[in-house]
C-alpha positions in Angstrom: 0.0 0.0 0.0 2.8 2.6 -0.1 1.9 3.5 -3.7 -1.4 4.0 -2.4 -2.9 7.8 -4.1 -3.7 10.4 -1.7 -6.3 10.4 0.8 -6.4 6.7 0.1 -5.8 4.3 3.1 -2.5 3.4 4.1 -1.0 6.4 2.4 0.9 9.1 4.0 -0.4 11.7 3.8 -2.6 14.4 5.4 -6.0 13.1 7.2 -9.2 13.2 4.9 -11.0 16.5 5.0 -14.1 15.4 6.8 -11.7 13.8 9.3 -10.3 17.3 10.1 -13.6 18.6 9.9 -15.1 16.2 12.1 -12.0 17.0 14.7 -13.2 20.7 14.7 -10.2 21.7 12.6 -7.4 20.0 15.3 -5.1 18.6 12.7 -3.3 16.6 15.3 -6.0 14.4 16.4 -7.7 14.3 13.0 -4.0 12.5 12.2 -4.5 10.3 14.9 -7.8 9.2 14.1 -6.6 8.7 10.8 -3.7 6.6 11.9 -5.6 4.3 14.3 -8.6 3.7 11.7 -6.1 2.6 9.5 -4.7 0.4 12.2 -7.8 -1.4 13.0 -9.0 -1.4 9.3 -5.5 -3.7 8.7 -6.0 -5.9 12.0 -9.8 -6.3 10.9 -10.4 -9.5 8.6 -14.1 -7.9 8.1 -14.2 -7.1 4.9 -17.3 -4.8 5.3 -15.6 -3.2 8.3 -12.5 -2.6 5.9 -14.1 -1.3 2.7 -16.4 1.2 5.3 -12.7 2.8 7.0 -11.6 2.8 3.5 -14.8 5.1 2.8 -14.1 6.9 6.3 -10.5 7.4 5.3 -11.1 8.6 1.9 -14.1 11.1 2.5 -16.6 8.9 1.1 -18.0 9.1 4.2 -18.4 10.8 7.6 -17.0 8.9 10.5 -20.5 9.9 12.1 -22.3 7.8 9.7 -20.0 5.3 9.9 -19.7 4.3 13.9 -23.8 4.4 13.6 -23.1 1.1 11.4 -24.2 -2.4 11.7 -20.2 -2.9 10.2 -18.4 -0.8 12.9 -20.6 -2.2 15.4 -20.1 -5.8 15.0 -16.2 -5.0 13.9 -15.6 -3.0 17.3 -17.8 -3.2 19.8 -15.9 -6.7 21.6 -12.9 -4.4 21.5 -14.1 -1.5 23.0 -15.7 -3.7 25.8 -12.6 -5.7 26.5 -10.5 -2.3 26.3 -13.4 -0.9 29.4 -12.7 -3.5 31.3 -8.8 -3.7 31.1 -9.0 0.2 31.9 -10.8 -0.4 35.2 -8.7 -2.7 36.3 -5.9 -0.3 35.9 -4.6 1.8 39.0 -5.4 6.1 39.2 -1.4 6.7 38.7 -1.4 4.5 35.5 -4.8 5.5 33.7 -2.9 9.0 34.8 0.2 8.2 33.1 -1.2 6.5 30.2 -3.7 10.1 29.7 -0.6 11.7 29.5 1.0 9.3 27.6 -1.9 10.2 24.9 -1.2 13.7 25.4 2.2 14.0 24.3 1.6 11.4 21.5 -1.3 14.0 20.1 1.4 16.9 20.4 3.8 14.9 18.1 0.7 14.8 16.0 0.1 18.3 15.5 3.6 19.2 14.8 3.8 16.5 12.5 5.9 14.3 14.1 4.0 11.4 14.0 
C-alpha cells in the first residue's frame, strides 16, 4: 500500500478533509484518528468493516455515519468492551500516566511528528 494515491488508506499523507472537519479543525488528532482507523481497518479480517474505514479514510463518508453502522458495530464493539474492562482494572497513577502518555503522543501529531 505505499503506492497507495492520496487520501487513500495506508498512504501518508494528510487526514481526509471530513476527518479534520469532524475534529473541529485540530489537525493533530484528526492525524490520529486517521492513523488508528487505519490500524484497526489492517488488524480487521471484516471485509465490510474494511471497505467502510476505506470510505471513512477517503471522504466517502463521515466517520458519524459510519460508527452508527451495523459494520463498525459488529467489527468494534468486543474491542471496545474488553479495552473498558482492562481500563478499570488499571490503578489512578497509571490511567494517569497513560492520559498523559496520549497527550504528548497527540502533540507529536500536531507538529507532524508522528
Amino acid at each position: 500500500m505505499t503506492n497507495a494515491p492520496p487520501g487513500a488508506p495506508g498512504s501518508p499523507d494528510e487526514p481526509a478533509e471530513a476527518l479534520v472537519r469532524f475534529t473541529r479543525g485540530d489537525t493533530g488528532r484528526a492525524s490520529a484518528l486517521s492513523t488508528n482507523l487505519r490500524i484497526l481497518r489492517e488488524a480487521s479480517g471484516d471485509r465490510d468493516f474494511q471497505r467502510l474505514v476505506d470510505d471513512v479514510l477517503t471522504g466517502r463518508r463521515i466517520l458519524r455515519e459510519a460508527v452508527r453502522s451495523p459494520e463498525f458495530d459488529r467489527a468494534i464493539a468486543p474491542h471496545v468492551e474488553r479495552f473498558g474492562q482492562w481500563w478499570d482494572e488499571r490503578p489512578d497513577e497509571e490511567r494517569h500516566a497513560l492520559a498523559a502518555e496520549g497527550e504528548q503522543w497527540l502533540d507529536e501529531a500536531r507538529e507532524g511528528n508522528r
